[in-house]
C-alpha positions as CSV (number, residue, x, y, z in Angstrom):
1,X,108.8,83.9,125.8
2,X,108.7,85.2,122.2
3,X,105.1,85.9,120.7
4,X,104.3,85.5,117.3
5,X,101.2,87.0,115.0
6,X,100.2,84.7,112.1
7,X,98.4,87.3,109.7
8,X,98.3,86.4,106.7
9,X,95.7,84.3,104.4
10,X,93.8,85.4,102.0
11,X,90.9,86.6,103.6
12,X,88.7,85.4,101.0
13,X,85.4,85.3,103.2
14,X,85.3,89.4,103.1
15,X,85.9,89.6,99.4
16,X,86.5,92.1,97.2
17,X,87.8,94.0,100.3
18,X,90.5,91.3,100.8
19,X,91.6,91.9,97.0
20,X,92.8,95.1,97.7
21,X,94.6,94.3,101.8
22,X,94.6,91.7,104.2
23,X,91.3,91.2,106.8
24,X,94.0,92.1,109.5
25,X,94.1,95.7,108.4
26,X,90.6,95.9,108.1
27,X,88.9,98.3,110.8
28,X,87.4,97.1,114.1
29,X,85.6,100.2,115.0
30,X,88.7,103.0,115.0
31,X,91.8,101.0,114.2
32,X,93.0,97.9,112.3
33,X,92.5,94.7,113.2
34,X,95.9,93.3,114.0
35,X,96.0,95.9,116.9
36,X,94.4,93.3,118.9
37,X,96.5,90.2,118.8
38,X,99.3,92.4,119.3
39,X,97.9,94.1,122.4
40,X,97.5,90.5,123.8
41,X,100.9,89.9,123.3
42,X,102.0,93.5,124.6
43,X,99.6,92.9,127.7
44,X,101.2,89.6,128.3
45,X,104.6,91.8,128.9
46,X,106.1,90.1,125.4
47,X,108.3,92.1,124.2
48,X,109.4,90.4,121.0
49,X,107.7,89.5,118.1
50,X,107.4,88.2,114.4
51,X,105.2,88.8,112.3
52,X,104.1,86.5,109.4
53,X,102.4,87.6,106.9
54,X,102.5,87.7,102.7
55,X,104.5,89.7,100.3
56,X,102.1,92.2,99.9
57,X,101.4,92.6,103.6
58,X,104.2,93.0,105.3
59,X,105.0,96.7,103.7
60,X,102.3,97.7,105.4
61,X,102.6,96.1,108.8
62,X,106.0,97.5,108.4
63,X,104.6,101.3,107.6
64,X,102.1,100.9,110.5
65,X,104.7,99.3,113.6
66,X,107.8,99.9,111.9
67,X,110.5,97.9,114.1
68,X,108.3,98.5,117.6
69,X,110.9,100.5,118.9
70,X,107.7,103.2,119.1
71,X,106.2,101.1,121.3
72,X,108.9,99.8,123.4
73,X,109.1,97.0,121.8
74,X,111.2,94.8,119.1
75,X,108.9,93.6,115.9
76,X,110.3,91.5,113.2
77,X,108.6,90.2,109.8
78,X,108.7,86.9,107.8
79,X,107.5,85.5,105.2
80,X,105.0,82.5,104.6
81,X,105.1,82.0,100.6
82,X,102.1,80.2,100.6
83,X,99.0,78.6,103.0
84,X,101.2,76.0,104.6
85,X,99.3,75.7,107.7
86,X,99.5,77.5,111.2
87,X,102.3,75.4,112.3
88,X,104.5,76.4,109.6
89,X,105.0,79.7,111.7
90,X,107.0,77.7,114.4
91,X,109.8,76.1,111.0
92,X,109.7,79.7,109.8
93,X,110.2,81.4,112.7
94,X,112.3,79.0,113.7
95,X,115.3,81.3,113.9
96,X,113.2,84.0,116.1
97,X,112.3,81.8,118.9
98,X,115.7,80.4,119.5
99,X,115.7,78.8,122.5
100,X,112.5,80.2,124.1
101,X,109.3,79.2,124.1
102,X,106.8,80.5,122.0
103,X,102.6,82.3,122.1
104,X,101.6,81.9,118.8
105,X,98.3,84.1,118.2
106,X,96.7,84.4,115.2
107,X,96.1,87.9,113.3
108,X,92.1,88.0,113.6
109,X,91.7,86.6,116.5
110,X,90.4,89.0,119.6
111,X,90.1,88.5,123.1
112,X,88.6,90.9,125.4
113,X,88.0,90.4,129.7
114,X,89.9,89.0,132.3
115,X,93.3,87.6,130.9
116,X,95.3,85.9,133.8
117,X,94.3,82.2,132.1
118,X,96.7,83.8,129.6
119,X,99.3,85.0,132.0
120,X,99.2,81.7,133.9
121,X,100.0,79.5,130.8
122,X,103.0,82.1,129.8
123,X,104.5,81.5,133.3
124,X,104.3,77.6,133.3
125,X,106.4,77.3,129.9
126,X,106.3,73.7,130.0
127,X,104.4,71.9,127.2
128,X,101.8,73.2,125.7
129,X,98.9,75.0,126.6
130,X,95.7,75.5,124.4
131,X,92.3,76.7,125.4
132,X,89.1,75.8,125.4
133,X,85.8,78.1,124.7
134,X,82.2,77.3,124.7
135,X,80.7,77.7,121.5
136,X,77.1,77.4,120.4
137,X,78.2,76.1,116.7
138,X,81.2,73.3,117.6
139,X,81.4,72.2,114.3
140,X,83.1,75.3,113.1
141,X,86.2,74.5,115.6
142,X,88.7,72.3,116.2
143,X,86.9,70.9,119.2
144,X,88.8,69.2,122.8
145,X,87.1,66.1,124.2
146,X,87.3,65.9,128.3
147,X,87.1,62.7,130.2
148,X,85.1,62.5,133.5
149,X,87.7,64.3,135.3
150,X,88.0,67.2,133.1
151,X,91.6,65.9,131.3
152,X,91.7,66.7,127.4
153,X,91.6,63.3,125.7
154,X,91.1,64.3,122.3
155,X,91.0,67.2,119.9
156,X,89.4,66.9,116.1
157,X,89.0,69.3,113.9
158,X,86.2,70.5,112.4
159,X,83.9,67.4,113.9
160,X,80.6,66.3,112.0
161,X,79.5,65.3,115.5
162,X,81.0,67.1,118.2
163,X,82.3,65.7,121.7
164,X,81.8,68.8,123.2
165,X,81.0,72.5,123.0
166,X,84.8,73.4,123.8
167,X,86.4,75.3,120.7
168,X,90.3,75.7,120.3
169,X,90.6,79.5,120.2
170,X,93.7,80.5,118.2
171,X,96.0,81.6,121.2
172,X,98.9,78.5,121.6
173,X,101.7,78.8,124.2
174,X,104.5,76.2,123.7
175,X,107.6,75.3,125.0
176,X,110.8,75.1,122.9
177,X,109.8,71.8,121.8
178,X,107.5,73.1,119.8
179,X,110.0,74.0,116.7
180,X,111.3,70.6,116.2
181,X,107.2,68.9,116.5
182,X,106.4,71.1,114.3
183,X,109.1,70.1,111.6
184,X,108.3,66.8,112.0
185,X,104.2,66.9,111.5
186,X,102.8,65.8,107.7
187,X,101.1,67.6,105.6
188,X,97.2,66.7,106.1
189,X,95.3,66.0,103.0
190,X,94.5,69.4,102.4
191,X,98.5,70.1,101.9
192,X,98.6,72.2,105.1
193,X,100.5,71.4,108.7
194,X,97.8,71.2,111.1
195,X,98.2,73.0,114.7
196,X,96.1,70.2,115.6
197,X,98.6,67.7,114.7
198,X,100.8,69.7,116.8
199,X,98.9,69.4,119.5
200,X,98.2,65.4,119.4
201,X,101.9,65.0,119.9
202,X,102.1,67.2,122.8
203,X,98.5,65.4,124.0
204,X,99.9,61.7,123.5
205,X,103.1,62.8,124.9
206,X,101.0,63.6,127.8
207,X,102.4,67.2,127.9
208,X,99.4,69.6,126.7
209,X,97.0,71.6,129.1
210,X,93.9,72.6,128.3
211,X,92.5,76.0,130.2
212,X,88.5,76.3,129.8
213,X,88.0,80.1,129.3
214,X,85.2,81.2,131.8
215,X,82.2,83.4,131.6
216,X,83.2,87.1,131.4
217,X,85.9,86.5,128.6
218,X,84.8,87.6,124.7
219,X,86.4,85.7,122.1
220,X,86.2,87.3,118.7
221,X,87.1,85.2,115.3
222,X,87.2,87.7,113.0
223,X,86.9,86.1,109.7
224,X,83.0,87.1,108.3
225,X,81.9,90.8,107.5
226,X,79.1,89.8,110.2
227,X,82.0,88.9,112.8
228,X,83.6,91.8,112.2
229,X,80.5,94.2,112.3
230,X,79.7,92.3,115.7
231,X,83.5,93.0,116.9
232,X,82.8,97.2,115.8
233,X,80.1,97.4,117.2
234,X,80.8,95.6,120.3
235,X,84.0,97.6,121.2
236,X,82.3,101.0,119.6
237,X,79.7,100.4,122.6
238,X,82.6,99.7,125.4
239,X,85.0,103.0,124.6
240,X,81.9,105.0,124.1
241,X,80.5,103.6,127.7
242,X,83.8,103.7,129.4
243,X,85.7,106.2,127.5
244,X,88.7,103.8,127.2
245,X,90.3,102.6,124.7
246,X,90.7,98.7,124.0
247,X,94.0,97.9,122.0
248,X,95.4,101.5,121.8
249,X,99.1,100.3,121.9
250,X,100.6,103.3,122.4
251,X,98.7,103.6,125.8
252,X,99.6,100.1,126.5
253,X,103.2,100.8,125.9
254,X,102.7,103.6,128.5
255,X,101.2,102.4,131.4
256,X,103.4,99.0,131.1
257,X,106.5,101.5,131.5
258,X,108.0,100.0,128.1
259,X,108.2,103.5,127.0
260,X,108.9,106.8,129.4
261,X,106.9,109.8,129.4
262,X,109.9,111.5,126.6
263,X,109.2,108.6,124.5
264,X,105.8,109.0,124.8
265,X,105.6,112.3,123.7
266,X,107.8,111.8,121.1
267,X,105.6,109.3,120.2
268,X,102.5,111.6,119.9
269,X,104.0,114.2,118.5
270,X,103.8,111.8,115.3
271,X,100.5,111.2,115.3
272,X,98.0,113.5,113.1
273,X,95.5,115.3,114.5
274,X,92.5,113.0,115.2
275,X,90.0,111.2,117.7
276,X,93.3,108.8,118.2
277,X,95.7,112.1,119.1
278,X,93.2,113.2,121.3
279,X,92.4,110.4,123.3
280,X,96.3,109.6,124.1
281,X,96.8,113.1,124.8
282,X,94.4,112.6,128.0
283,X,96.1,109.7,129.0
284,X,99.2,112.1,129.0
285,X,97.2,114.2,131.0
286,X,96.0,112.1,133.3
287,X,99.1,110.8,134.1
C-alpha cells in the first residue's frame, strides 16, 4: 500500500497568512500542520509516500522531510499545476503507486483516537473504502446515504438537503483500480475531477465500503482560522494532560522500529535545542 498527502490549494479561507505558505505548514499548537496526515500514514505502517503539493510548496516540504530517510521512511514530491480536483493525485501519481493500492489523505485533514477502522480498510485492499462521520452541519460535506440495512446507496456532495448526518472525511483507501477510474472521470462543472465521482464508480460497481467512524474518534478539517484554533487548542490540552506528544514523527519512527536507536540519535543530534529536543530526548530515555 503506497499513501499519498494531497497538500496543496490555496488556502484562501486563512488569508493573508496563505499569501505568504500553504495552510499545511501552518501551526497546530507546536508543529506544522501536515505532521498529521503524515503520522496517519506512518501509524498505518506506510512506508512510502508522495507528496503533492504546488511550486512554491514543495521546497519547503522538501526542507522540512527531506527524502524520509530521517524517519525511516521513503518521501517523494509531485506536482499539481493547478486545482484539478482530489482525484487528479491518483493520474499524477500514477507512476508512484504502480501496482499497489493506494490511502490517499488529504494535507489538513486530522484524525485523533482509536485507528483500527483505518488499519482494517488498509488490510482488505479490495475496492474502495471511504468513511463516514457524524456531523452536526451535513451540508458542508460530501454526504453517504444508507439504506435500511446500513449499505451506502448514495453519496452527493455538498447536499442542499441532506440524507444523512454521515460526512466523507478525507481519508480514501483504494485498490489499484483506482488509477485507471480516475483517468477516466470528467471534469464536473466546476473544471475539477471529483473524488466523488470516483467513488460512484466504485459504488455502482458495487465495490465501495463505507466504515461509520464511532464515538471516541476526533476528526479535524482544518481549513478556517476557527478550526485550526479549535485543533491548537484541543491537542495543546492533550500533550499538556498526558505529557505525550500527538504527531511527533520522529517518536513514531522510533517506537515502530523504522529507525534504530543509532538512527535515532543521529536524528536528534539535528534538532536545535527546544521544547521539541527535549521531549524526544525523554523518549530516548525512557527507552
Amino acid at each position: 500500500m503506497k499513501g499519498i498527502i494531497l497538500a496543496g490549494g490555496a488556502g484562501s479561507r486563512l488569508y493573508p497568512v496563505s499569501k505568504v505558505y500553504s495552510k499545511q505548514l501552518t501551526l497546530i499548537y507546536d508543529k506544522p500542520l501536515i505532521y498529521f496526515p503524515l503520522s496517519i500514514l506512518m501509524l498505518s505502517n506506510i512506508r512510502e509516500i508522495l507528496i503533492i503539493s504546488n511550486e512554491e510548496t514543495i521546497p519547503l516540504y522538501k526542507k522540512l522531510f527531506d527524502d524520509g530517510s530521517d524517519y525511516g521512511i521513503r518521501i517523494e514530491y509531485a506536482l499539481q499545476t493547478a486545482p484539478n480536483g482530489i482525484a487528479e493525485s491518483f493520474i499524477i501519481g500514477e507512476d508512484f503507486i504502480g501496482n499497489d493500492g493506494a490511502t490517499l489523505i488529504l494535507g489538513d485533514n486530522i484524525f485523533y483516537g482509536n485507528l483500527d477502522f483505518i488499519y482494517k480498510a488498509m488490510a482488505k485492499n479490495d475496492g474502495a473504502t471511504i468513511f463516514g462521520y457524524r456531523v452536526n452541519d451535513p451540508e458542508r460535506y460530501g454526504i453517504v446515504e444508507f439504506d435500511d440495512k446500513g449499505k451506502a446507496i448514495s453519496i452527493e456532495e455538498k447536499p442542499a438537503k441532506p440524507r444523512s448526518n454521515f460526512a466523507v472525511p478525507g481519508l480514501y483507501v483504494y485498490d489499484n483500480e483506482v488509477v485507471n477510474i480516475a483517468k477516466n472521470i470528467k471534469p464536473s462543472p466546476r473544471g475539477e475531477l471529483e473524488i466523488t465521482d470516483v467513488n460512484n464508480v466504485y459504488l455502482n460497481k458495487g465495490k465501495l465500503s463505507v466504515e461509520k467512524i464511532g464515538r471516541g474518534v476526533a476528526w479535524l478539517d482544518t481549513g478556517t482560522p476557527e478550526s485550526l484554533l479549535q485543533a491548537s487548542n484541543f491537542f495543546g490540552v492533550i500533550e499538556d494532560r498526558q505529557g505525550l506528544k500527538v504527531a511527533c514523527i520522529e517518536e513514531i519512527a522510533f517506537n515502530k522500529g523504522f529507525i534504530d536507536q543509532k538512527k535515532f540519535e543521529s536524528v536528534l543530534s539535528k534538532i536545535p535545542k527546544s521544547l521539541y529536543k527535549t521531549y524526544l530526548e525523554k523518549i530516548l530515555k525512557e527507552h
